[in-house]
DRENPA-3360 file (N, C-alpha, C; in nm, 2 decimals, always signed):
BEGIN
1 = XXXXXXXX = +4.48/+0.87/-1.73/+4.38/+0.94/-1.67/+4.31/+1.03/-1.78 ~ +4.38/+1.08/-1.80/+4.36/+1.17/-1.94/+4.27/+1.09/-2.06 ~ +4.33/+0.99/-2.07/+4.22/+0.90/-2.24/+4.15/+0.86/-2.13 ~ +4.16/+0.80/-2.00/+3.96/+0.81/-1.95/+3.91/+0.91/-1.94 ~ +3.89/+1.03/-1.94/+3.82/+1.15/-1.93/+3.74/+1.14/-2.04 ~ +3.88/+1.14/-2.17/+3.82/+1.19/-2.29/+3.72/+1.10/-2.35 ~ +3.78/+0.94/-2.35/+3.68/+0.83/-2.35/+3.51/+0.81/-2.28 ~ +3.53/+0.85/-2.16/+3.41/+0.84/-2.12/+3.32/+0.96/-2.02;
9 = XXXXXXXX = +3.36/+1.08/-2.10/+3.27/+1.21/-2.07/+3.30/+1.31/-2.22 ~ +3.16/+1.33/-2.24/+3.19/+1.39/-2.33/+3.13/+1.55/-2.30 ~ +3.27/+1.58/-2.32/+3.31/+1.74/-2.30/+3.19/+1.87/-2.34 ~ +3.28/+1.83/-2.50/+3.22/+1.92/-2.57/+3.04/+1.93/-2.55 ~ +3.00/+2.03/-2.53/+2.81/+2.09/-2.51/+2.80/+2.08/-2.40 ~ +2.87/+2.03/-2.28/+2.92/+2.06/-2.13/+2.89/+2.23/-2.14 ~ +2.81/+2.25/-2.03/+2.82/+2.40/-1.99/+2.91/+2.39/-1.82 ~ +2.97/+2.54/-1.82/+3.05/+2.54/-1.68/+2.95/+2.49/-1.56;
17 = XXXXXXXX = +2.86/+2.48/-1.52/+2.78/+2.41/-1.44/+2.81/+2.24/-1.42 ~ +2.78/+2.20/-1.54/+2.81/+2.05/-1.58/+3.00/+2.05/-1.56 ~ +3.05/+2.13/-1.56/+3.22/+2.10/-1.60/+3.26/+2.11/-1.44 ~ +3.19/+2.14/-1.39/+3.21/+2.21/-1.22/+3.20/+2.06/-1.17 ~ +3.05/+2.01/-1.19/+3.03/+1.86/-1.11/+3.15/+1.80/-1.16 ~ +3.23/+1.80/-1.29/+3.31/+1.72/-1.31/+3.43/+1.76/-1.27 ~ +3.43/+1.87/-1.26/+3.58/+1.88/-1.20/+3.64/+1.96/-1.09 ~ +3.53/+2.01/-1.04/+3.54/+2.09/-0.92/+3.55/+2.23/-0.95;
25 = XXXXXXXX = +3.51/+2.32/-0.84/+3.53/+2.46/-0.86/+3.61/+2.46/-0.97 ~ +3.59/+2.56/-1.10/+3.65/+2.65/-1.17/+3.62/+2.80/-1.15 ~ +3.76/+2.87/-1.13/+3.81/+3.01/-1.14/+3.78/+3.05/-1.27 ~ +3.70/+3.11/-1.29/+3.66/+3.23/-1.40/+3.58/+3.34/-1.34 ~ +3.60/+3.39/-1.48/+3.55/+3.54/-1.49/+3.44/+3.53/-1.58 ~ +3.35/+3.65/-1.60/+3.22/+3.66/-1.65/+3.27/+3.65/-1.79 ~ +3.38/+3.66/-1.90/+3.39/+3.69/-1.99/+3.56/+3.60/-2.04 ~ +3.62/+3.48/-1.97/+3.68/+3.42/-1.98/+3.60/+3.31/-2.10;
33 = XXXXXXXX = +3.68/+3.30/-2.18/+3.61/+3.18/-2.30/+3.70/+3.09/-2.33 ~ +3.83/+3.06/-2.21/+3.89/+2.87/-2.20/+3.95/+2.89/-2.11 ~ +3.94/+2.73/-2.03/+3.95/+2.70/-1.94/+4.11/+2.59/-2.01 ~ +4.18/+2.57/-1.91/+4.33/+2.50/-1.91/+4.34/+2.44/-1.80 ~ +4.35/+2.29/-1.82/+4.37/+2.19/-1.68/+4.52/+2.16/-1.75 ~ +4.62/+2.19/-1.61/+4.77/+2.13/-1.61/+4.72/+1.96/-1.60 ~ +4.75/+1.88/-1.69/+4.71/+1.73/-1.59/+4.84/+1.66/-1.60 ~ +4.98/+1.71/-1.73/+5.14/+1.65/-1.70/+5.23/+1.71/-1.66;
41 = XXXXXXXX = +5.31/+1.71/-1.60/+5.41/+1.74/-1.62/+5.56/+1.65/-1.57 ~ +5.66/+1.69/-1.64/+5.81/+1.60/-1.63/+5.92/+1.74/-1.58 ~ +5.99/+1.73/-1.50/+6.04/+1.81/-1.41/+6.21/+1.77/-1.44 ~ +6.29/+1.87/-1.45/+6.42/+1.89/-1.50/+6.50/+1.96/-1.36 ~ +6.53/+1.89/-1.24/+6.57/+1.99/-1.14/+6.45/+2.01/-1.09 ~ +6.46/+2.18/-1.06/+6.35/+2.28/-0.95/+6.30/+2.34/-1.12 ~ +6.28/+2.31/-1.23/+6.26/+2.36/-1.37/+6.12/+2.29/-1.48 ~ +6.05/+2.29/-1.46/+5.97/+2.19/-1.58/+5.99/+2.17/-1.69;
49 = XXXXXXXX = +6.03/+2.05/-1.76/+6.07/+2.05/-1.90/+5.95/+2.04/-1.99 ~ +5.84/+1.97/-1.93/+5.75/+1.94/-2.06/+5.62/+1.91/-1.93 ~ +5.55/+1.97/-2.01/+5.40/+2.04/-1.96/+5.27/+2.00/-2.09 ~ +5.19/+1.91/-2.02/+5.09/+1.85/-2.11/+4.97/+1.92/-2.02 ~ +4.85/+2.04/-2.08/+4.75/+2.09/-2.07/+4.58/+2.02/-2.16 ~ +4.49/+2.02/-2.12/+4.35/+2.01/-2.17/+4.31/+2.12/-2.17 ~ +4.25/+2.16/-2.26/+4.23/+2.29/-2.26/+4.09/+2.30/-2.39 ~ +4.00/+2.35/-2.30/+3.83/+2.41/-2.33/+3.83/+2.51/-2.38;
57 = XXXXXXXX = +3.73/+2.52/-2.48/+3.74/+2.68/-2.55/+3.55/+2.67/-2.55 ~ +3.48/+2.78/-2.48/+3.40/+2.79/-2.45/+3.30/+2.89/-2.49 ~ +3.20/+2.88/-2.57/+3.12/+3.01/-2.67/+3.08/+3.10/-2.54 ~ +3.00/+3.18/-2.66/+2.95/+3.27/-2.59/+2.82/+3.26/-2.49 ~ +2.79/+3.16/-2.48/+2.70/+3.14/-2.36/+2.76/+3.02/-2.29 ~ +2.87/+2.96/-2.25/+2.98/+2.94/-2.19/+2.94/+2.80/-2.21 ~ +2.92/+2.73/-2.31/+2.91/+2.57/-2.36/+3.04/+2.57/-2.42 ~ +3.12/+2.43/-2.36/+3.19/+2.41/-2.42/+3.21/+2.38/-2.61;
65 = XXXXXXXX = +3.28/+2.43/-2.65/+3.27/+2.43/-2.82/+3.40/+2.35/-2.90 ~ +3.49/+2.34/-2.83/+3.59/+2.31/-2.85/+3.70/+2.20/-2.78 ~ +3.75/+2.13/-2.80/+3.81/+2.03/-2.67/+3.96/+2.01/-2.71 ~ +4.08/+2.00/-2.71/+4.22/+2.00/-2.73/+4.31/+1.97/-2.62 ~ +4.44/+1.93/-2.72/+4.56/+1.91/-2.61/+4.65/+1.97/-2.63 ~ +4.74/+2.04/-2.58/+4.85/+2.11/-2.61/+4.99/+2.09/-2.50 ~ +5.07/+2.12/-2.55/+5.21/+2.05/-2.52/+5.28/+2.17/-2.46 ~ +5.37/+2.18/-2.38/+5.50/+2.24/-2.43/+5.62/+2.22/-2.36;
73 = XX = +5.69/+2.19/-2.42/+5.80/+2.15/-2.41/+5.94/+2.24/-2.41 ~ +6.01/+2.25/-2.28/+6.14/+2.38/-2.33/+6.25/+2.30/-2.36;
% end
């Protein structure tokens, strides 16, 4: 799901207007500059072991600028 997103929308110069059609209501603030979609995770018990995030980093007139993936793993 994730490499089709990235494959065929392109993110980055996306303003929160455009990111909204795409992904529904986002929670922000007037002064919030990245947004973080949970889209993995692998579960250890009632515990999460590993958590895969997308995550937007958004200038100052709230275009996206930035596009990444970040991990974490306990």
């Amino acid at each position: 799901m994730l490499d089709d997103l990235l494959e065929n929308h392109q993110l980055k110069g996306m303003n929160l207007h455009e990111l909204e059609e795409l992904f529904g209501y986002i929670d922000s603030t007037s002064n919030r500059r990245k947004i973080n979609f949970e889209v993995y995770q692998e579960w250890d018990g009632i515990d999460p072991f590993y958590t895969k995030y997308l995550n937007l980093r958004l200038n100052k007139d709230r275009i996206v600028d930035s596009v990444y993936i970040s991990e974490y793993q306990r």
